[in-house]
N, C-alpha and C positions, 0 to 999 in steps of 0.2 A: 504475585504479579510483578513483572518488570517492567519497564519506561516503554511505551509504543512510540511508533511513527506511522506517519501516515504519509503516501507520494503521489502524484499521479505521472500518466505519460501518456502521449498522445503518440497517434499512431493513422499513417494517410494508407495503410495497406495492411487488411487484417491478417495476411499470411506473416508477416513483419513481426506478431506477437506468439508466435510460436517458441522462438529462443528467452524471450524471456519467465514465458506460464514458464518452460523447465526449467530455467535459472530457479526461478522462486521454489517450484515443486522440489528443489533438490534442497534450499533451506530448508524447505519444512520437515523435507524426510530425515535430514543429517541431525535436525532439533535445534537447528540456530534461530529461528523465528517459529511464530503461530501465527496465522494468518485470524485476525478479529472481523474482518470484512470488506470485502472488494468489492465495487460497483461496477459495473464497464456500460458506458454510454456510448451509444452511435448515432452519427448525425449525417443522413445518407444526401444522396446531390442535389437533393431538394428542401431538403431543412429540415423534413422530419426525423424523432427525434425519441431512438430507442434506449428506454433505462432497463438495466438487467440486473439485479441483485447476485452476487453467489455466495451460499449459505448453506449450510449443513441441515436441509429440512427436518429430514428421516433418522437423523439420529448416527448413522451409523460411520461418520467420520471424516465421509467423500463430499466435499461440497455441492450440492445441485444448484441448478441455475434458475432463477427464478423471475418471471414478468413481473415488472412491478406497477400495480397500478394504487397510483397514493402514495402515503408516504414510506417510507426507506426503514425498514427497522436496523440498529446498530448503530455502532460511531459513525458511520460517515450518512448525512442527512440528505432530502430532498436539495436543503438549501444549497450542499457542496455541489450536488450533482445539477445543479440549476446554475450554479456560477459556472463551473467547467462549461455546461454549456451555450453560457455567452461567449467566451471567449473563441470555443472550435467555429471553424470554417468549414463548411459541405463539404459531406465526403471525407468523415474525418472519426477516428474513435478514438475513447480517451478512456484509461483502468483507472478507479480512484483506488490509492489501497490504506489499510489502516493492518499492521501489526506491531506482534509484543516481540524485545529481543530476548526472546526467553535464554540465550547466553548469557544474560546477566541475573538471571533469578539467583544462581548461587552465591553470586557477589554481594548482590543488595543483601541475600540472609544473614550474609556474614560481617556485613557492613552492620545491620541491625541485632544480631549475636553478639555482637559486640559493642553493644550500645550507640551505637552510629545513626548517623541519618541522610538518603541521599538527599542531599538536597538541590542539587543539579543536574541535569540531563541535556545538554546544547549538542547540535549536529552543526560540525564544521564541514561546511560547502568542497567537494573533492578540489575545484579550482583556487580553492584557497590553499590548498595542503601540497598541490602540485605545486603553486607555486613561492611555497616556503621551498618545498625538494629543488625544485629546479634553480631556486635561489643559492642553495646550500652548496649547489653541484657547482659552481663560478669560482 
């Protein structure tokens, strides 16, 4: 198992998540991530207030989509998906995701192959890294 992450993103127009489902479909396929579990909430112009789970029910490797009524099985909880939706405003959907960077599984092996141990995993924010670059570029 290698270090996961988990992100969410909101979205005021559901045709708007079509480039990213294939961004992500094309990690999975190429084997840079496993997707551990994605929620997508939607909170239509009147407040109510749909949770969907997508999850590999059947087995066979395709995630299906799932009504959820109760609680949330996998990493990401009722409770995540209950905070997301404090926060969205009418008319608004939000993908919670949780995956593993399986690019690093070989590393960590090799890390622990050789008697190593990670012992840190930090994600530095893109606006910070811009602007060390943008910094460097003066």
């Amino acid at each position: 198992m290698a270090p996961s992450t988990s992100r969410s993103s909101r979205s005021t127009s559901p045709s708007s998540t079509a480039p990213v489902a294939s961004a992500i479909a094309d990690l999975v396929a190429n084997g840079t991530v496993r997707i551990l579990d994605i929620v997508l909430v939607n909170k239509d112009e009147n407040g109510e207030v749909t949770v969907v789970e997508v999850t590999d029910i059947d087995g066979d490797g395709i995630p299906d989509l799932v009504a959820l009524q109760g609680d949330i099985p996998g990493l990401l909880s009722e409770t995540d998906a209950g905070i997301a939706v404090e926060a969205m405003p009418n008319s608004t959907a939000i993908a919670l995701l949780a995956w593993e960077n399986v690019w690093l599984v070989r590393a960590g092996q090799a890390i622990r192959n050789n008697g190593g141990t990670l012992v840190s995993f930090d994600r530095i924010p893109a606006e910070d890294v811009q602007a060390v670059l943008d910094a460097s570029d003066e």
